[in-house]
SEVOPA-216137 format. One record per residue (C-alpha): residue in one letter; x negated, y, z negated. Coordinates in steps of 0.5 Angstrom, whole numbers, plus 2048, in hexadecimal, padded with zeros to 3 digits. Each point is the difference from the previous one (the first is absolute). Layout:
<sites>
aXYZ ...
</sites>
This chain:
<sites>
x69C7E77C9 x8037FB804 x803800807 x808800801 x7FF7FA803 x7FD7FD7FB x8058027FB x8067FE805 x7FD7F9800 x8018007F8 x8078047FF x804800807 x8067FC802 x7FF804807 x7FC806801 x800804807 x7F7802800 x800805806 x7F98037FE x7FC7FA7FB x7FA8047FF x8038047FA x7FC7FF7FA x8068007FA x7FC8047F9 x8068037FC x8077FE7FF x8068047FE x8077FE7FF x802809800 x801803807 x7FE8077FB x7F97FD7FE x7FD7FE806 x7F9801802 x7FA7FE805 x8067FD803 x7FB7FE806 x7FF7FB7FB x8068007FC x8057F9801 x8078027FC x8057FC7FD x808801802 x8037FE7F9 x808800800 x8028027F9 x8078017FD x7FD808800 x7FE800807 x7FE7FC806 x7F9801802 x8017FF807 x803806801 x7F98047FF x7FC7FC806 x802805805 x7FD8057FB x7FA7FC7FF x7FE800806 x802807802 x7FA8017FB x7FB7FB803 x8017F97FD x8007FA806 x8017FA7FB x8077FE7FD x8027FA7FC x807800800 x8067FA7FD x8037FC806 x807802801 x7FF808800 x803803805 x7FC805803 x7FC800807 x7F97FE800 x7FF801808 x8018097FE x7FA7FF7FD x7F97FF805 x7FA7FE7FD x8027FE7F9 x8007F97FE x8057FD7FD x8017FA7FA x8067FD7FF x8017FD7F8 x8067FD7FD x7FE8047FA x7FD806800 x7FE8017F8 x7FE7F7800 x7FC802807 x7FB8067FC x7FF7FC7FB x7FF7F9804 x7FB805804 x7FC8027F9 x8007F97FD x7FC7FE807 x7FC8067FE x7FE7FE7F9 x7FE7F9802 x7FA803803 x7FD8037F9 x7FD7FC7FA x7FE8067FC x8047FF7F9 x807803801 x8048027F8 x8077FF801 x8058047FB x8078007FE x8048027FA x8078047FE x7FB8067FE x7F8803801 x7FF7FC807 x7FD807803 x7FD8037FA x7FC7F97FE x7FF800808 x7FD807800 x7FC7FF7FA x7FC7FA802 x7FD804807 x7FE8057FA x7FD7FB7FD x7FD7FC805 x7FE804806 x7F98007FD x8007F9802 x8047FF806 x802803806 x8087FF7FE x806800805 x8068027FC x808801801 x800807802 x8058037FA x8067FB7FE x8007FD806 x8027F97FD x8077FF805 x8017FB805 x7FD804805 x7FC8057FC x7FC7F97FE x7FE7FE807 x7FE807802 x7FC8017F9 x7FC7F8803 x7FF803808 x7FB8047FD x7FC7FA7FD x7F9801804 x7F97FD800 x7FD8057FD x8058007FA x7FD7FA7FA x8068017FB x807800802 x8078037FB x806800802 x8078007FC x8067FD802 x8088017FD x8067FD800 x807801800 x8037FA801 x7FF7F8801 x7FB7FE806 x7FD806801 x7F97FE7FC x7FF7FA804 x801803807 x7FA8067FC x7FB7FB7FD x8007FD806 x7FD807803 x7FC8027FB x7FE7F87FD x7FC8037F9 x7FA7FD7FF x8018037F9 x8078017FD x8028067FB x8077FF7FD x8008087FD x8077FF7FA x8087FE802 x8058057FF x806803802 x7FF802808 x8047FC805 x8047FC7FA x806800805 x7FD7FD805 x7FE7FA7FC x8057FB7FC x7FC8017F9 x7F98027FE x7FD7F9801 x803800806 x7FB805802 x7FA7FF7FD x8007F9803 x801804807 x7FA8057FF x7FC7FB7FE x8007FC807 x7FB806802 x7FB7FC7FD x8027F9803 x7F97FF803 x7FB8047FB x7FA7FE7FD x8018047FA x8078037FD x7FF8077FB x8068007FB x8038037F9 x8007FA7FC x8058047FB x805800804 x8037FA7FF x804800807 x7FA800804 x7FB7FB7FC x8067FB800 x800801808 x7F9800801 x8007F97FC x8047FD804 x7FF802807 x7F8802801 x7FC7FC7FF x7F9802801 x7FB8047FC x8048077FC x7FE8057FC x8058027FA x7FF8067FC x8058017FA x7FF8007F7 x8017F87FF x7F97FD7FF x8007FB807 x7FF807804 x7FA801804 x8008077FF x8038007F9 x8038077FE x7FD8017F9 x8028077FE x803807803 x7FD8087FE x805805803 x7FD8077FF x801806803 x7FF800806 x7FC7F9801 x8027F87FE x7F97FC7FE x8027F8800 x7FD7FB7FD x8017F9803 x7FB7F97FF x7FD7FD807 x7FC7F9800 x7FE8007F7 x7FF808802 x8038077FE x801805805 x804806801 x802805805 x8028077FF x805803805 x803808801 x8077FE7FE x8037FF7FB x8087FD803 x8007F9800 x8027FF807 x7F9802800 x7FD7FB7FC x8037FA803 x7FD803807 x7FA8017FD x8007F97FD x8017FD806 x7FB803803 x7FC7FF7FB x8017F8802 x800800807 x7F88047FE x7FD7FB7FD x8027FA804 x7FB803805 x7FB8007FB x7FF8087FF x7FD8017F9 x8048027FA x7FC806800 x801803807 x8077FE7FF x8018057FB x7FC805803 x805801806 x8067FE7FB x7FE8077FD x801803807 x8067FD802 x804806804 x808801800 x8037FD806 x805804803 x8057FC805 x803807803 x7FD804805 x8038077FE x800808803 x7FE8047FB x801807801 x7F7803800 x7FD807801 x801806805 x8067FD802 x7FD7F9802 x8047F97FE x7FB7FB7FF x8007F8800 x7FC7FC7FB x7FE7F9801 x7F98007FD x7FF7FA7FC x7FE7FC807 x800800807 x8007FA805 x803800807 x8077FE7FE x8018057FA x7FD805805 x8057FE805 x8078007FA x7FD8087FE x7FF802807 x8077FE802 x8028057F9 x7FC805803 x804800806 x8077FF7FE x7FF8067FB x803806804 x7FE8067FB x7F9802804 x7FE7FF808 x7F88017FE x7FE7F97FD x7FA7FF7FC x7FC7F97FE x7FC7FF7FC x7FB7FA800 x7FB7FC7FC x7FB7FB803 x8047F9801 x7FE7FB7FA x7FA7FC802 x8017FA803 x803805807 x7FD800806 x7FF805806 x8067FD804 x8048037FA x7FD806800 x803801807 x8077FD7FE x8018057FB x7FE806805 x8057FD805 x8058007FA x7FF8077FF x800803807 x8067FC802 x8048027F9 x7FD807803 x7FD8037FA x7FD807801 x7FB7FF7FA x7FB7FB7FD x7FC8017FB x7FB7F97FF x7FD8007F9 x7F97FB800 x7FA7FE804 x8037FA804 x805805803 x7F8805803 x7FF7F9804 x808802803 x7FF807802 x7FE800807 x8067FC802 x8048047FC x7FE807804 x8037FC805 x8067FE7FE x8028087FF x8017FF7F9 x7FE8067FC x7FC7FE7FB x7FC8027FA x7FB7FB7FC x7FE7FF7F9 x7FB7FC7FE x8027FE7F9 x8078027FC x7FC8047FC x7FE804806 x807801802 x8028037F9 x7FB805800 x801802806 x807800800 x8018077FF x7FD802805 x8067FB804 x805803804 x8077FD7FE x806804801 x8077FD802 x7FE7F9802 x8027F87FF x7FA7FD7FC x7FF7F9800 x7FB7FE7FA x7FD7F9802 x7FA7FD7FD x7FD7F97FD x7FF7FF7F9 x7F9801800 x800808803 x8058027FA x805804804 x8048027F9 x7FB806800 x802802806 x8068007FF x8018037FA x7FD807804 x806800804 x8058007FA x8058057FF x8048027FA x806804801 x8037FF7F9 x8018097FF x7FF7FF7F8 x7F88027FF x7FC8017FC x7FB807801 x7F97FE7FD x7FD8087FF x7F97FF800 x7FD8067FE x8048007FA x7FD7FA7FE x7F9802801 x8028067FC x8037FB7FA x7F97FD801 x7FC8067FE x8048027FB x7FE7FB7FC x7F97FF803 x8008077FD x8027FD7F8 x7FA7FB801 x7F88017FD x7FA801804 x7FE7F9803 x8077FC7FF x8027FD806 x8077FF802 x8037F8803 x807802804 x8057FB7FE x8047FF807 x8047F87FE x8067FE802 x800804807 x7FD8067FD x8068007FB x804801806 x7FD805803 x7FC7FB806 x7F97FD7FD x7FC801806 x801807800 x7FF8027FA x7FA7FC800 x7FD804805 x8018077FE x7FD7FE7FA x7FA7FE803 x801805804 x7FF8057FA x7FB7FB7FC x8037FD7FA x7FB7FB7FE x8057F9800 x8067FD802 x8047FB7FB x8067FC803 x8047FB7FD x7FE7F9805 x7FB7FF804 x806800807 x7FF8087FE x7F9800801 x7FF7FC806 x805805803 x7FC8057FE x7FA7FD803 x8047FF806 x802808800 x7F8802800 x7FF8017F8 x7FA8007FE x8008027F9 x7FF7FB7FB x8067FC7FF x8027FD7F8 x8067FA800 x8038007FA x8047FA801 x7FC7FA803 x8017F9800 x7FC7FA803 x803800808 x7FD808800 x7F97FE7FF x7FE800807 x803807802 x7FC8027FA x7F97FE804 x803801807 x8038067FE x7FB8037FB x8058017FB x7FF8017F9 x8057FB7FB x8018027F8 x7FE7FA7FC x8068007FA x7FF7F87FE x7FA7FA7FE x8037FD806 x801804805 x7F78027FF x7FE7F8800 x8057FF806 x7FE807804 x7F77FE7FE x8017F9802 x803802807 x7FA805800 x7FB7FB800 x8037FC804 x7FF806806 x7FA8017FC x8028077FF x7FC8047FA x8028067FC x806801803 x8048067FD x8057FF7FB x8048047FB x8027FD7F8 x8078027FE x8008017F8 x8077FF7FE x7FF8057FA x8088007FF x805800806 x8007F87FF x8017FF808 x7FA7FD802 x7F78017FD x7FB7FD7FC x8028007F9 x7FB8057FC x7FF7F97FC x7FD7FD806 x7FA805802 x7FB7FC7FD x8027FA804 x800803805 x7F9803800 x7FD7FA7FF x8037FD807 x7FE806804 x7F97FF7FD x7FF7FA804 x805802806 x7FC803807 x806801804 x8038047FD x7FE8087FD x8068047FC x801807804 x8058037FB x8037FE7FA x8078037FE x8077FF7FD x807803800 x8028057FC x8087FD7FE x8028077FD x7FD806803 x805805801 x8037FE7FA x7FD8067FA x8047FB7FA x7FA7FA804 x7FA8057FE x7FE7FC7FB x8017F8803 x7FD804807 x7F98027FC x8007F97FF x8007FD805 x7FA805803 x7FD7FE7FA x8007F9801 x7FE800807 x7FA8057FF x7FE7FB7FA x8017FA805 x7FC804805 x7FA8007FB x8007F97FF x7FF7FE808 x7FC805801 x7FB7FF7FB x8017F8801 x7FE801807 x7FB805800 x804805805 x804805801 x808801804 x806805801 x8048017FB x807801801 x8077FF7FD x804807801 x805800805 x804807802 x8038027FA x7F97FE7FD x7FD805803 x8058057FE x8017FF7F8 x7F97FC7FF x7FA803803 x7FC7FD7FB x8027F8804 x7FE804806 x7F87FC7FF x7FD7FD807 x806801805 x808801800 x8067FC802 x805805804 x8067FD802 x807803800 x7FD8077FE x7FE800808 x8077FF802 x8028067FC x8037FE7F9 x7FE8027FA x7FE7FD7FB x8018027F9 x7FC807801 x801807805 x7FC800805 x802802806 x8027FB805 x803800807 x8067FB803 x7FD7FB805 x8067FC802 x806803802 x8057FB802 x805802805 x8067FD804 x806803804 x807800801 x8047FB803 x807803800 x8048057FC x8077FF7FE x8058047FC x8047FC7FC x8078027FB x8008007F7 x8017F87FF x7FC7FC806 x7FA7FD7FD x7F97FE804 x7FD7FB800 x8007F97FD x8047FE7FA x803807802 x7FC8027FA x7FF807804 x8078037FE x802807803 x8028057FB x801806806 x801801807 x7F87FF800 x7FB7FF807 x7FC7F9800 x7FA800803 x7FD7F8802 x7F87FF800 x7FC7FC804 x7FC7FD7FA x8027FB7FA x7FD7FB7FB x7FD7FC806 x7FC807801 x7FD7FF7F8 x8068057FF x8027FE7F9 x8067FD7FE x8028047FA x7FF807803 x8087FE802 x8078047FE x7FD8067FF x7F98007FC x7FC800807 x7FF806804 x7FD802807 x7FF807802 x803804806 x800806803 x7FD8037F8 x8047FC7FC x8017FA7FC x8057FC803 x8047F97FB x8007F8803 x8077FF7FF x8017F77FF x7FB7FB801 x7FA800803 x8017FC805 x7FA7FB804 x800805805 x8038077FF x8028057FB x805805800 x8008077FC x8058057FF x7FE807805 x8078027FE x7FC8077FE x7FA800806 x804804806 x7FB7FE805 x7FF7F97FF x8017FC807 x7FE7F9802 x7F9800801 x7FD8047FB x7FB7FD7FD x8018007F8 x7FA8007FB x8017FA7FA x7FA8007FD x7FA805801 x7FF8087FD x8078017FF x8027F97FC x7F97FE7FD x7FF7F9800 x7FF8017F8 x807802800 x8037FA803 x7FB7FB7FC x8058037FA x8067FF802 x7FE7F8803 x7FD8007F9 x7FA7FE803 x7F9803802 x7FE804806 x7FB7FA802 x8067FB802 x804805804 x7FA802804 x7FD7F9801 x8097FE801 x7FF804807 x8027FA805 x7FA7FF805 x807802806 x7FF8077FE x7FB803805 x7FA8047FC x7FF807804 x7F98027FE x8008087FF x7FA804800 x801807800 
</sites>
């Protein structure tokens, strides 16, 4: 903080100082974005769009006494009592020689960023990266202009150690007027692209101006595949650099990429040694982020193993602040990734230019460490002067601010934790409020926005449970004394909502769970399930949610046993619960039965892990022509089964029939049953009795009454023979609803009776022929898939089976729970 005759000293030409007792904290260039403005100096800036002057009549109306205004303006100072004037030949040379004077009094390290592409995304990740070792002051969003540069360097204070700011470009000259803002100590030159190439004569022209951020930095961080960039850097730094690229003189030097599903692992040498990170991404905007990130880590000397761990954790970097429509009638703002003053400042203003609602309601973490009381203090001012009518405070710093809360008149609620505010939340009232969502990394308010969410997509789908608790005890009824039945409830509970299913059935007592990964048992756990939980599919990332999460993995492969015991020794872990795949003929995944003798003798010597079950997979069980190969499968599992058990000296489950199993093969029922696609109501190759679960409905969007000749849809391949009513529904391939039920072999149900898809099913919609449904009328709500189309019958006619059309069903269809 400095007095404003401190700051004339530094920028004025000529000021008028009625009052020199004014203490200046925060600067604004926006008349609409002012606060504190006891203590707010504003910038009249003149832009082809608009000439900041005018707004000073405003300004001060709204208690703002210091100006700083270009010479020549014509306006009247004298009208303004009490407020002090600075007079600049440029207002926007002004913030920034006022904030380069400001940089000059720290000498904590400052990263500098440019490129055409990434800046934020890169300046963004390295907070979540580094806020375990640093107290950061960073850009607020993508304040990288020539003036958001400066008002990102004003918020440099002494508490801070590790300053980030980025800084962007538009033409020739700009780069020296910000390097001399922000003068980096550590330079990062992200990529070169296309953005602003018309400000420039050419690429290298470009490049050569970017790179004057980095005119006075100690170390220069760049791309060394990008030819541009490694020519600019060679001829005009001079000092230490870090490249990173594929060539063999690369400090961080790229070896190989894995792209996966939904992961990318890279492998790199470093100073003789290989290391590698894994990051939840898989674009290569993302990659190069990464990597880039990766470099500025390690030249901090952060160990490789730490680096990896927080990689792994990077969160997706949402530059837009955005109004999403949220429950009982709420509108709700999610900013919740990070919380500072100015990000606080920029989400409040949203807060306050959105009209929907009057009643506004924020909600707060505690600030990062590194905060002190005064900012405490700032942030209950900015809330009453932004008139907020509720806050919500969530984390123990904000108790030691409560007295003064009760005085602010703000009501207010406080949470300890998060996880207080979740559980709690139900018992919250919210109805018709703007709610402003706000917290520090570390608080992980994503889980507090996601209760607010709403979907108001009208395609659904009804899950009625009691007709899958009858399907569960009608084939509990087929089982033998003492069998023990495993609910497989994957692939989201084949569609159907995982955590839900999973809890009925440990509400009506199965004796196991199955899901495919160990993702579906954390969430499992996270939901309250408590009954054993068996992954089918594991992989080497999965082994700590195994132990964090008392999961129990299937073992199909020597490879996957080694690395699985030798992480267990290394926790010191023993006689932890596995489950043995055979494969006895599916050929997906398992031992080989030739491979039982081996595998008796590792585990003879193995203390960390103890078989629970051993199992395999019928691959034709439906199937009366596969009885014979069907019976041999269950005769090889039960001669494997006898090897191990005689080689180890104890006894295990047994289990390899799965629904059609249980109806066809009583003899392969054994030590316990696999109960999947059964539960949901399909039969598989035996009668018995079963109930619809799912029931995918939606509505009508609109009727039309279309003439013999017209066609519908795209191609015009739905043609009208005669004069015919089309009615438009709200569901489409992007539902799950299959592409190949188009022109004419789908139907839905309405008002008793099936009704044709008529042309193509588009992403979004369908449309039927009502011809012959009198009453049919926009809104109605018309049935695609349930007791009246059995899901069997669709499978048919996509030539496909029931599982991919119930586990198709897109995650924007709502799932209604029903219980009769």
């Amino acid at each position: 903080m400095y007095s404003i005759s401190e700051i004339a000293s530094v920028i004025a030409k000529r000021a008028i100082i009625s009052d020199p007792d004014y203490v200046i904290e925060y600067l604004f260039t926006d008349s609409r974005r002012i606060a504190f403005s006891s203590s707010a100096l504003f910038f009249a800036i003149t832009t082809l769009q608009r000439n900041g002057h005018q707004f000073i009549e405003d300004c001060y109306a709204h208690g703002v006494r210091n100006f700083v205004v270009q010479t020549g303006e014509n306006f009247d100072s004298e009208s303004f009592s009490g407020a002090n004037f600075l007079w600049v030949e440029n207002s926007v040379e002004a913030l920034q020689q006022l904030a380069s004077w400001h940089r000059k009094h720290f000498k904590y390290p400052v990263i500098g960023i440019t490129g055409s592409n990434g800046k934020t995304i890169v300046k963004e990740w390295l907070y979540q990266l580094l806020h375990e070792d640093f107290k950061i002051v960073k850009s607020p969003k993508s304040y990288n202009s020539q003036t958001g540069v400066p008002l990102s360097v004003w918020q440099m204070k002494p508490q801070h150690n590790l300053a980030i700011f980025e800084a962007g470009i538009s033409m020739p000259g700009e780069m020296e007027l910000l390097e001399k803002v922000i003068e980096p100590t550590i330079g990062v030159f992200t990529n070169i692209g296309h953005a602003h190439d018309e400000g420039f004569i050419n690429r290298p022209q470009k490049v050569a101006e970017k790179m004057y951020l980095f005119k006075h930095a100690e170390l220069l961080i760049f791309n060394d595949d990008d030819k541009l960039i490694k020519q600019a850097a060679s001829l005009t730094f001079k000092n230490k650099t870090f490249c990173y690229g594929t060539s063999e003189n690369c400090d961080l030097r790229i070896v190989e990429i894995e792209k996966h599903a939904d992961e990318t692992r890279i492998h790199a040498k470093f100073q003789h040694q290989n290391i590698s990170i894994c990051i939840p991404f898989t674009d290569d905007a993302s990659v190069e982020n990464a990597v880039c990130c990766w470099c500025v880590l390690l030249c901090f000397n952060i160990p490789n193993f730490v680096i990896a761990e927080r990689m792994v954790q990077l969160h997706p970097v949402d530059m837009r602040l955005q109004l999403k429509q949220a429950i009982n009638g709420c509108y709700l703002i999610n900013d919740a990734y990070s919380l500072d003053l100015s990000s606080l400042t920029i989400a409040l203003d949203f807060l306050n230019r959105q009209q929907p609602l009057a009643n506004k309601t924020v909600i707060l973490s505690d600030l990062p460490y590194g905060y002190n009381n005064n900012q405490y203090t700032q942030i209950v001012d900015m809330l009453v002067e932004r008139k907020v009518n509720r806050v919500i405070l969530v984390g123990p710093d904000w108790e030691k601010h409560l007295p003064f809360l009760n005085e602010s008149g703000l009501v207010m609620e406080h949470f300890v934790s998060t996880l207080a505010f979740v559980e709690g939340f139900s018992h919250l009232p919210f109805r018709n409020e703007l709610i402003l969502v706000k917290g520090a990394r570390a608080f992980s308010f994503e889980k507090i926005a996601a209760l607010f969410d709403i979907k108001v997509h009208q395609t659904i789908l009804e899950v009625h449970l009691d007709a899958m608790v009858h399907n569960l005890k009608a084939h509990q009824k087929l089982l033998k004394p003492g069998v023990k039945t495993m609910a497989v409830v994957k692939a989201f509970g084949y569609g159907s909502g995982s955590a839900e299913i999973a809890s009925l059935m440990q509400f009506h007592k199965v004796d196991y769970l199955a899901v495919a990964y160990a993702d579906e048992g954390i969430e499992l756990r996270k939901a309250g399930i408590t009954l054993p939980v068996l992954i089918f599919n594991l992989d080497t990332a999965a082994f700590n949610a195994l132990v964090d999460f008392d999961l129990e993995p299937e073992i199909f492969s020597f490879s996957l046993l080694k690395n699985f015991s030798r992480f267990l020794m290394q926790q010191g872990i023993s006689d932890f619960p596995i489950h043995i795949k055979i494969d006895t003929g599916m050929h997906r995944l398992g031992f080989n039965p030739a491979d039982i003798v081996e595998l008796v003798a590792f585990l003879q010597t193995n203390q960390q892990v103890k078989i629970k079950s051993v199992f395999s997979h019928f691959a034709a069980s439906e199937d009366a022509s596969e009885d014979a190969f069907t019976k041999q499968q269950l005769d090889t599992l039960l001669q494997c089964c006898d090897v191990l058990e005689r080689g180890l000296g104890y006894k295990f489950m047994k289990h390899i029939a799965n629904s059609a199993g249980i109806l066809r093969h009583p003899e392969a029922q054994l030590n316990m049953v696999r109960l999947g696609i059964g539960l949901y109501g399909v039969n598989t190759g035996a009668a018995l009795h079963l109930r619809t679960v799912a029931v995918l409905k939606t509505t009508i969007a609109q009727i039309r009454k279309l003439k013999a000749g017209e066609t519908v849809g795209y191609n015009r391949r739905g043609k009208i023979l005669k004069d015919a009513v089309i009615a438009t529904l709200r569901i489409g391939y992007a539902d799950g609803y299959p592409r190949t039920l188009g022109n004419g072999i789908g139907k839905a149900y309405l008002h008793g009776k099936e009704v044709p898809v008529v042309g193509s099913v588009c992403m979004d919609m369908i449309m039927v022929d009502v011809t012959e449904v009198r009453n049919a009328q926009e809104g109605d709500v018309v049935e695609l898939m349930g007791d009246h189309i059995r899901v069997e019958e669709i499978a048919e006619k996509c030539n496909t089976i029931p599982y991919e059309i119930l586990t198709g069903i897109g995650q924007r269809v709502k799932r209604v729970y029903i219980e009769d």
